[in-house]
N, C-alpha and C positions, 0 to 999 in steps of 0.2 A: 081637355086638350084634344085636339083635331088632328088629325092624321100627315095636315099638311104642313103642319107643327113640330111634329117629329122629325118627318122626312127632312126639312128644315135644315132643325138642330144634325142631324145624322151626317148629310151634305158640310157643313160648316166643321164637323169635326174633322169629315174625310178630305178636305182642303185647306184646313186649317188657316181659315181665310173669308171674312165676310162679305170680303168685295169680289172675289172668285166666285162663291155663287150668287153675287147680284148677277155680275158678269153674264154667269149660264144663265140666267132668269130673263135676262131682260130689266130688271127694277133696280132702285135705288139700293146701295146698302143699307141706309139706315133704317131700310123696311127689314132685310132681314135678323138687323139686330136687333129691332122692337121684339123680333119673333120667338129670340132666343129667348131674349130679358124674361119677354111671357110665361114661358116656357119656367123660366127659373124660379120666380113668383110663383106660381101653381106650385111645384114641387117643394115650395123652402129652401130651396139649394142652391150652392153658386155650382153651374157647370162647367165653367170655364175659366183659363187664366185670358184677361189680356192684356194683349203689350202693343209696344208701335209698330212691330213687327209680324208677331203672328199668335194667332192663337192657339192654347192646349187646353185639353179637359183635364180639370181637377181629378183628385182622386172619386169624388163622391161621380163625376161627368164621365168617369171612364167606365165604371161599373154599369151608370144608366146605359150609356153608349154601349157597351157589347150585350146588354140587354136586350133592347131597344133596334139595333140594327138586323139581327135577321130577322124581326118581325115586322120594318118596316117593306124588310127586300120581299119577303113573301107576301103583303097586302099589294107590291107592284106586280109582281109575278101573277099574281090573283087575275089585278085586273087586267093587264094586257093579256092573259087567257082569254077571259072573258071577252075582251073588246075582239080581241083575234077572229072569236066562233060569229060574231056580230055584224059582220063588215069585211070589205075589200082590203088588204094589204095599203095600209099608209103611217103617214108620219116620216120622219128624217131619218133617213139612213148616212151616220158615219162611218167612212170609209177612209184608213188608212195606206199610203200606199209610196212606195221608192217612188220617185219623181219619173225616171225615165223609163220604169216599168207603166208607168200608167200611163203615160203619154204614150205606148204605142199597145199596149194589151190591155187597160184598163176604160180610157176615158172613150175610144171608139164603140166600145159594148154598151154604152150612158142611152144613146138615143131610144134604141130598141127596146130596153127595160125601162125607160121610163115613158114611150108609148102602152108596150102590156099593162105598167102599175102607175097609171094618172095623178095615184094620191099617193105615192112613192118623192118624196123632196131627197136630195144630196146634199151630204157638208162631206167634202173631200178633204183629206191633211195629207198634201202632198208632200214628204219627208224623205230624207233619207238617214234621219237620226233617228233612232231606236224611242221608243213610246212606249209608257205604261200605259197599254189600252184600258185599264180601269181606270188611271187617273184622268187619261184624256177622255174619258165617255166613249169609246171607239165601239161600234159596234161588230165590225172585221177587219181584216186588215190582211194586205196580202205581203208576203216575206222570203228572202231570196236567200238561199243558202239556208241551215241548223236553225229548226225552229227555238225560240227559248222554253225554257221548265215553264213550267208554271199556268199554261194557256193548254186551251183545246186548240191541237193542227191537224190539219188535212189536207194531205198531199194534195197537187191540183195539177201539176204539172212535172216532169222531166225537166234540168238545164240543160239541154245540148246545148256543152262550149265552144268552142274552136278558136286555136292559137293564128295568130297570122298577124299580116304587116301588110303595108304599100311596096308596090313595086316599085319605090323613089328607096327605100327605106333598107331593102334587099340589095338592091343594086348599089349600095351606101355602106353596107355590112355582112352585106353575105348571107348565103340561105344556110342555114343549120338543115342538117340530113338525120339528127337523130335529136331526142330531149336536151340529154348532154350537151348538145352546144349552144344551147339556150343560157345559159348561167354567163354568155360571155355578153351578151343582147342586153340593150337597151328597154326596160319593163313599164308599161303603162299599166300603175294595179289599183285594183278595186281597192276602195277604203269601207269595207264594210263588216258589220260584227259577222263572227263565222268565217271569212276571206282571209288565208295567209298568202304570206310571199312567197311559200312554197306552193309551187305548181306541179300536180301528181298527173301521170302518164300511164296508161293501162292498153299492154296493146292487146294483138287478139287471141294471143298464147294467156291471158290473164295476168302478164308481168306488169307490176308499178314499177315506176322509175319517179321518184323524187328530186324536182329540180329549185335551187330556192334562186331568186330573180333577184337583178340587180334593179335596183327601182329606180328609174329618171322621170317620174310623177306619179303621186297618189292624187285620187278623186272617189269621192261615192256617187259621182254624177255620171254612168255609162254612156251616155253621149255626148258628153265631155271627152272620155276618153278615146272615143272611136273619133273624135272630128281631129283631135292629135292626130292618134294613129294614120287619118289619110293623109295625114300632113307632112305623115315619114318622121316622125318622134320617136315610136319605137313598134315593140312587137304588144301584141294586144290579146289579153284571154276576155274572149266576152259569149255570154248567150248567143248563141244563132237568132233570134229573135232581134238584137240588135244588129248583127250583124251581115244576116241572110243575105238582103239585098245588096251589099257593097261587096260579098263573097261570090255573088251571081255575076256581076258585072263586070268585074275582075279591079276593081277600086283596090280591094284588100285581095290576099293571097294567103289560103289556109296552109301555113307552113308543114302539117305532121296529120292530115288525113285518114292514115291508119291507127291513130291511137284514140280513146277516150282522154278527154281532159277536163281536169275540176283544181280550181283555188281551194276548195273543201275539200271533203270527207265525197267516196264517190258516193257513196247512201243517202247524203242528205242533200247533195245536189239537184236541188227540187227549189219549184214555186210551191208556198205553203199558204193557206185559208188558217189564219188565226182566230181565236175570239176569246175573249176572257169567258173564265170558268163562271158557269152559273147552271141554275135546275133549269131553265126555262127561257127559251130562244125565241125571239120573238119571228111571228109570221112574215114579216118584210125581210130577214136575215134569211128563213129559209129558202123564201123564193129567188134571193137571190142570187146565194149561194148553189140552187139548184140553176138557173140560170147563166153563171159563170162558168159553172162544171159543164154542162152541157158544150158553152163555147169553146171550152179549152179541151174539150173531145180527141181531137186531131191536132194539139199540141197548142202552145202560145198562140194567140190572133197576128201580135207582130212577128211572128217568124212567118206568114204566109202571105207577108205585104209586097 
């Protein structure tokens, strides 16, 4: 049996699904079903149940499988070492990312990186639904708010939030003078994991003040919710990154100035650098990562637009 054999069988058990990794391959399923069959013929053994639906490993399939899988992850590990010490930084970098984070902090940074790394290609998954980076093949992935267990995070940036409204929207309901009168306001809120409705206040004594929001729309699309906002919908907690420029101009109107403000936890009020756990990171992740950090030095790129 061949090595690309395994990897195979390994793949087909981890998506439980022949046509998912034709899918990543590029090829026919019934090539990779040949591969397994082969695969089961050499051993004697059936590895697999299948159905119209989806397939499992047998009991005999499951023992090979947790046999078989970290030795196939460590002949890759191998080689991408190996290729890494050999050659310029290449290959497809996937990149996960909130939609409206990356359209104004992510996808600007593209040109510049992939002049420096020529053999550097992008598969972007512009999401604002939560992702198994393992399952979707992610290679990093940037995360607004509490990262989850289970991953390697690196903080990358501060959220400077700030509360505020349109001047149509104030003039319509009134400016709140303290948190407290926020609860009576109209709330445009993040729909995102980690983001409550409760919106926490910290001023410069270190008091919180916990305010929980009456909600007239939820969105996980942040420019979604500031195009409301101009519109005099309601009051709006968002990143200064999304919102810098329309608070410069005086579009929006930062209602509470002296306070810090977080949908979150204040701690984890951060852009975060995920990546699924492994021993061995490949050279295009690090460059790029060192790369991002670098730009995000002096805060978000979209807060400085």
């Amino acid at each position: 049996m061949d090595v690309e054999t395994l990897r195979t069988f390994v793949d087909v058990v981890r998506r439980g699904s022949f046509a998912a990794v034709a899918r990543e391959r590029n090829v026919d399923p019934s090539s990779v079903s040949r591969a397994v069959a082969a695969l089961e013929a050499e051993l004697g053994l059936r590895l697999l149940h299948r159905t119209t639906r989806r397939l499992a490993p047998t009991e005999a399939g499951a023992v090979y499988f947790n046999r078989v899988e970290p030795l196939v992850d460590e002949l890759e590990r191998a080689r991408l070492g190996a290729s890494d010490t050999a050659r310029e930084p290449r290959g497809t970098l996937r990149i996960a990312s909130h939609v409206s984070f990356a359209q104004l902090n992510l996808v600007p940074l593209l040109p510049a990186f992939a002049a420096r790394y020529p053999e550097i290609n992008f598969d972007l998954v512009l999401t604002d639904a939560s992702l198994d980076l393992v399952e979707e093949r992610v290679d990093i992935a940037f995360r607004l708010g509490p990262p989850p267990a289970g991953l390697r995070a690196v903080p990358l940036a501060r959220l400077d939030a700030r509360v505020c409204a349109s001047p149509a929207y104030l003039a319509r309901a009134g400016w709140p003078t303290c948190p407290q009168d926020l609860a009576r306001h109209d709330a445009l809120l993040l729909h995102l994991v980690g983001f409550q409705d409760i919106w926490r206040f910290r001023d410069r004594r270190g008091e919180v003040t916990e305010v929980e929001m009456r909600s007239r729309l939820r969105s996980s699309n942040a420019v979604a919710l500031k195009t409301c906002a101009l519109g005099g919908m309601g009051v709006l907690l968002q990143a200064r990154w999304i919102v810098g420029h329309e608070l410069r101009t005086g579009e929006l109107v930062d209602l509470l100035p002296d306070h810090e403000v977080s949908a979150a936890t204040f701690e984890d009020a951060a852009v975060w650098l995920l990546y699924p756990e492994r021993a061995y990171v490949p050279v295009k992740v690090r460059v790029f990562e060192e790369f991002v950090r670098r730009a995000f030095e002096a805060g978000p790129p979209g807060d400085r637009a």
